[in-house]
C-alpha positions in Angstrom: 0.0 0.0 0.0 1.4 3.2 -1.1 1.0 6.5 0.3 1.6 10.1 -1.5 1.7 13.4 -0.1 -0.1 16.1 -1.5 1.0 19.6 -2.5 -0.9 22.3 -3.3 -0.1 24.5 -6.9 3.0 26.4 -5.1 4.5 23.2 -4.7 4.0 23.4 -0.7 3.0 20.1 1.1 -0.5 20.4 2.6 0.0 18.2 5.4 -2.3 15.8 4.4 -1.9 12.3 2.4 -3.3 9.9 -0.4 -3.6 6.5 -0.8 -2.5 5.6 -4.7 -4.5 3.6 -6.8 -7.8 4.3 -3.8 -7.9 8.2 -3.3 -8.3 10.3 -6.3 -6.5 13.8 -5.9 -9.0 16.6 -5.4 -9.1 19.7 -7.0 -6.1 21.8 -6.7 -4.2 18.6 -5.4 -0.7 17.4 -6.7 2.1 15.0 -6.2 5.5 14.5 -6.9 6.9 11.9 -9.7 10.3 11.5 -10.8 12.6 10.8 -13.4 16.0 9.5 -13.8 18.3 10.0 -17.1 21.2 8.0 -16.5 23.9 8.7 -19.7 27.3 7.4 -20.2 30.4 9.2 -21.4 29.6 8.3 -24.8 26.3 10.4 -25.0 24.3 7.0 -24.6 20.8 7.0 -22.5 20.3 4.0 -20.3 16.9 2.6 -20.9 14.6 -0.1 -19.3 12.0 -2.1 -21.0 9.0 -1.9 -19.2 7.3 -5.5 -18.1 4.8 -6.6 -20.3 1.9 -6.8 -17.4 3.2 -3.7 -15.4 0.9 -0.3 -16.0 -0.3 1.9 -18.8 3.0 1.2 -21.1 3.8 -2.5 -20.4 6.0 -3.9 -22.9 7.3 -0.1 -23.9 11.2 1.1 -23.5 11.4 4.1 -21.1 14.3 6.1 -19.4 16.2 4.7 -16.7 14.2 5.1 -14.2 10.6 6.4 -13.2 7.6 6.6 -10.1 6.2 8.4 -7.8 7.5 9.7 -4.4 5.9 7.9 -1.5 5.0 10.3 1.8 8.0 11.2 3.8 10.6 11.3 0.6 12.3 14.3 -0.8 12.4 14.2 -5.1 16.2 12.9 -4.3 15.4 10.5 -2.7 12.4 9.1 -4.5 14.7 9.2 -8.1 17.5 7.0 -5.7 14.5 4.6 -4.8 13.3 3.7 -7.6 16.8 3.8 -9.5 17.8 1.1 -6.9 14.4 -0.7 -7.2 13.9 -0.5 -10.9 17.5 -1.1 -12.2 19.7 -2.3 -9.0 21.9 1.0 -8.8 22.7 2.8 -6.0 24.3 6.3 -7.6 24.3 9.2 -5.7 21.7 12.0 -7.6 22.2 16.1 -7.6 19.2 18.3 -7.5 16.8 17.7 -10.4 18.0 19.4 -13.7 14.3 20.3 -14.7 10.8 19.9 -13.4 7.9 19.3 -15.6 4.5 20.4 -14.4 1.7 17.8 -15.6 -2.2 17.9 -14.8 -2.0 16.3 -11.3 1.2 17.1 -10.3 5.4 17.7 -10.6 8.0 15.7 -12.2 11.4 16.2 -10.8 14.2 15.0 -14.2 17.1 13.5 -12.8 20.2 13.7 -15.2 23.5 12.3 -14.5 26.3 10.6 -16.5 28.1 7.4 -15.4 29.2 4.6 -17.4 27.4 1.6 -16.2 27.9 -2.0 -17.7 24.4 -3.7 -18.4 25.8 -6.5 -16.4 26.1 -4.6 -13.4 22.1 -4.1 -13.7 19.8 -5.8 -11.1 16.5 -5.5 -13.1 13.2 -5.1 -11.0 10.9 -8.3 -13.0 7.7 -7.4 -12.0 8.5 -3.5 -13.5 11.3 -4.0 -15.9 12.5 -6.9 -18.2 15.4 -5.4 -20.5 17.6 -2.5 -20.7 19.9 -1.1 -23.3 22.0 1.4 -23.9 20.5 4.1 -27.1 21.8 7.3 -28.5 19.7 10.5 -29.4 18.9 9.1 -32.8 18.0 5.7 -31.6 15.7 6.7 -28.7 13.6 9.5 -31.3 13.4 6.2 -33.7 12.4 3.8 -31.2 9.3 7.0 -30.1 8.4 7.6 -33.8 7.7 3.5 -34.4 5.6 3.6 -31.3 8.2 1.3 -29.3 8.8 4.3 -26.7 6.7 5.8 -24.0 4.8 8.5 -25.8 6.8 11.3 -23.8 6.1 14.6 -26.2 8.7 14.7 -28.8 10.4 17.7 -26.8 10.8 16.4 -23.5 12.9 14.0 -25.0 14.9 16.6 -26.9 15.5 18.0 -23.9 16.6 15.4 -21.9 19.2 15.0 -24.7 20.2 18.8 -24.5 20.9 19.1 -21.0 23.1 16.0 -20.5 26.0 17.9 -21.4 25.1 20.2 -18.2 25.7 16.5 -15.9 29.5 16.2 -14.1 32.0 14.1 -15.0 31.3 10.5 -16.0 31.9 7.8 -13.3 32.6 4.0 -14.6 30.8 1.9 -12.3 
């Protein structure tokens, strides 16, 4: 069972809480999602194939890591969550690079560069059943064919423009 807290439009936590999946927000009510961009040196994006059965996009490829916070967690610590649930890594995040405001709520973009062998990877099989490592081109061919989480066209181009704003590359 997983709880969310709610924000109001400011972005300030209202003190009160949500149960997903069982309490729909109300009006004026938000929540916090996150995304993490994990790049290597060589201007690849890490990206997961979503499980077949799990959610809306089952069976499409995604970034490297996605969700919701649950109650208590700062954006920082939601993106290392579910980095560490969804993909087995344990890298230490920054601040978010962007933040995306959607209908019911804010998504916090984590980017960060470190070169990451797919072996290392400690997939989460009831959320993720593949990942692979795409450039630029690869990822905008893979979201025109319908393969790809039907992110707008831009939000992907950005993703792709800011990774040169990410430190150093770390081999893991």
């Amino acid at each position: 069972m997983e709880f969310w807290d709610v924000y109001d439009e400011n972005r300030r936590l209202t003190g009160k809480t949500v149960r997903r999946d069982v309490d729909p927000l109300g009006e004026g009510e938000y929540h916090l999602v996150v995304h993490v961009c994990v790049f290597s040196s060589e201007e690849k994006l890490l990206l997961q194939r979503r499980a077949q059965g799990h959610g809306r996009f089952g069976g499409l490829w995604d970034v490297t890591a996605a969700g919701s916070a649950v109650a208590g967690e700062t954006p920082r610590q939601a993106a290392e969550r579910e980095l560490k649930e969804e993909m087995g890594l344990a890298l230490p995040l920054g601040r978010p690079s962007f933040t995306v405001n959607f209908d019911k709520g804010f998504d916090d973009v984590f980017l960060t560069v470190h070169d990451v062998g797919l072996s290392a990877l400690v997939l989460q099989e009831e959320e993720v059943c593949d990942a692979k490592w795409a450039t630029a081109e690869e990822v905008f061919a893979m979201h025109a064919a319908g393969s790809f989480v039907p992110y707008r066209a831009g939000f992907l181009q950005t993703l792709f423009e800011l990774k040169g704003k990410c430190k150093g590359a770390l081999k893991l």
